[in-house]
C-alpha positions, 0 to 999 in steps of 0.5 A: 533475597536472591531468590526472591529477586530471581522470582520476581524476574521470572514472573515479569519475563512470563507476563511480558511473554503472555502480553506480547503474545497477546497483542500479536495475536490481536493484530493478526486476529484483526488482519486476518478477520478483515481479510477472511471477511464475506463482504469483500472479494478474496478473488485477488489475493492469490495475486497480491496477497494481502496478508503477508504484504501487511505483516511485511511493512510492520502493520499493527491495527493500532497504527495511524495509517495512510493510504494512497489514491485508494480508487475503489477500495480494494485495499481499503476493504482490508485496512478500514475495517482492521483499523477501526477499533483501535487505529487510525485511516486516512484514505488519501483519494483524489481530489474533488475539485479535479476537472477528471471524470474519472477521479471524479466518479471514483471519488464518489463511490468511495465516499459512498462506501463510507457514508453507507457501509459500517466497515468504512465508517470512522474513514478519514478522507483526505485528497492528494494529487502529486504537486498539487494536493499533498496534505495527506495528513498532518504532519508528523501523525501516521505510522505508515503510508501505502501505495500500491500500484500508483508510483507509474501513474505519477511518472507518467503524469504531465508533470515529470516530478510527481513522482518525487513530489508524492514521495515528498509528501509520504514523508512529511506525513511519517513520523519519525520512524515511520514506515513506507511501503510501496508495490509497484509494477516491476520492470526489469533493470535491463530495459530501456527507462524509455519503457516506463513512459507507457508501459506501467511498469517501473525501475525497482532502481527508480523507486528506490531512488526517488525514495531516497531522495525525499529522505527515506531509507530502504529497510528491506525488499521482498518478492511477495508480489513478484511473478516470474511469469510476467515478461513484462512487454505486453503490447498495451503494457501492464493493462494486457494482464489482468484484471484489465485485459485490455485486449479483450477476449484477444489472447485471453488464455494467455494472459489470465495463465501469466496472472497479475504483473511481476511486482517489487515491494519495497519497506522504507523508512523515515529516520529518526 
């Protein structure tokens, strides 16, 4: 009889080994398909690398997963196509009653790609705008929210608390348990909080802070994105490296050697 049981819990133990195998491999099979894909440029990745920021925020493809004001689609061009079998994407972009132009045309390229590329075809869009459009997704449904390089833009908004209004939102998306990740460019500690008014880079300290204010726990931080090259006092900011180049030809040299900015990454989550 001993035996027997012995056996039998063998057996479960092997089928459950195999079995997570399995479907770890079929998430990295996903991930790594996307990524590895001809029809997206891979000319960034050496500076936000993708793959090893997706695995370190948890993400399965069989997640419901918001992102953040995707723009044009850079990260979109990875998590869409990851998703699409057997997940779930919102891709929370501007809003399209917004007077911007800006946001405007970017709204509409986007929704371009997914009404004519297959990659992008069970894309669910929805709009957000800190303060004002924050029903990124029904309430309680996503596995994870992503936000990359977006937290300065809300910090140097007209209104001083969409920074904490968009946290607010990210949350009440979340499931219990749900995950946050943010990217953000990084400003040194011992700068001035003056710098972040125009600069483009953030407080690590900050982001953690208004994280927590909305209710979120910090589970771990990572130097991924980070770039010790980046000084992080350009004279137009952030946009002097690339792949802006704000200066134009101006130092050119210079600033493609240093790369893209310094960058925390940050893994929060929704308690239970």
């Amino acid at each position: 009889m001993k035996l027997a049981l012995k056996t039998l819990l063998v057996a479960t133990l092997t089928i459950s080994s195999t079995m997570a195998l399995a479907h770890n491999h079929a998430s990295e099979s996903a991930l790594s398909h996307a990524v590895k894909s001809s029809e997206r440029s891979s000319e960034r990745d050496q500076y936000r690398h993708p793959v090893e920021t997706l695995e370190f925020f948890g993400f399965k493809p069989t997640m419901t997963v918001v992102e953040i004001a995707p723009g044009g689609g850079w990260y979109s061009e990875i998590l869409a196509p990851a998703l699409k079998e057997q997940g779930t994407y919102y891709a929370a972009h501007f809003p399209a009653d917004s007077s911007v132009g800006y946001y405007q045309r970017s709204l509409a390229g986007f929704k371009k790609k997914v009404a004519e590329d297959e990659r992008f075809s069970k894309v669910k869009i929805t709009e957000f705008a800190p303060t004002t459009h924050l029903d990124i997704a029904p309430a309680d449904s996503a596995d994870m929210v992503l936000t990359f390089r977006n937290v300065h833009n809300w910090y140097m908004g007209k209104d001083k608390d969409g920074a904490v209004s968009a946290f607010q939102s990210f949350y009440k998306a979340l499931k219990p348990g749900g995950t946050l990740g943010v990217v953000e460019h990084r400003l040194p500690e011992d700068r001035a909080d003056e710098m972040q008014k125009s600069s483009g880079y953030m407080k690590q300290s900050y982001v953690i802070e208004i994280a927590k204010k909305a209710g979120f726990e910090l589970v771990a931080d990572s130097d991924i994105n980070a770039n010790p090259l980046d000084t992080a006092d350009h004279p137009k900011g952030v946009w002097t490296l690339p792949p802006s180049l704000r200066l134009g030809e101006q130092d050119a040299a210079k600033y493609k050697a240093i790369g893209e900015s310094d960058r925390m990454t940050l893994k929060f989550k929704k308690p239970l």
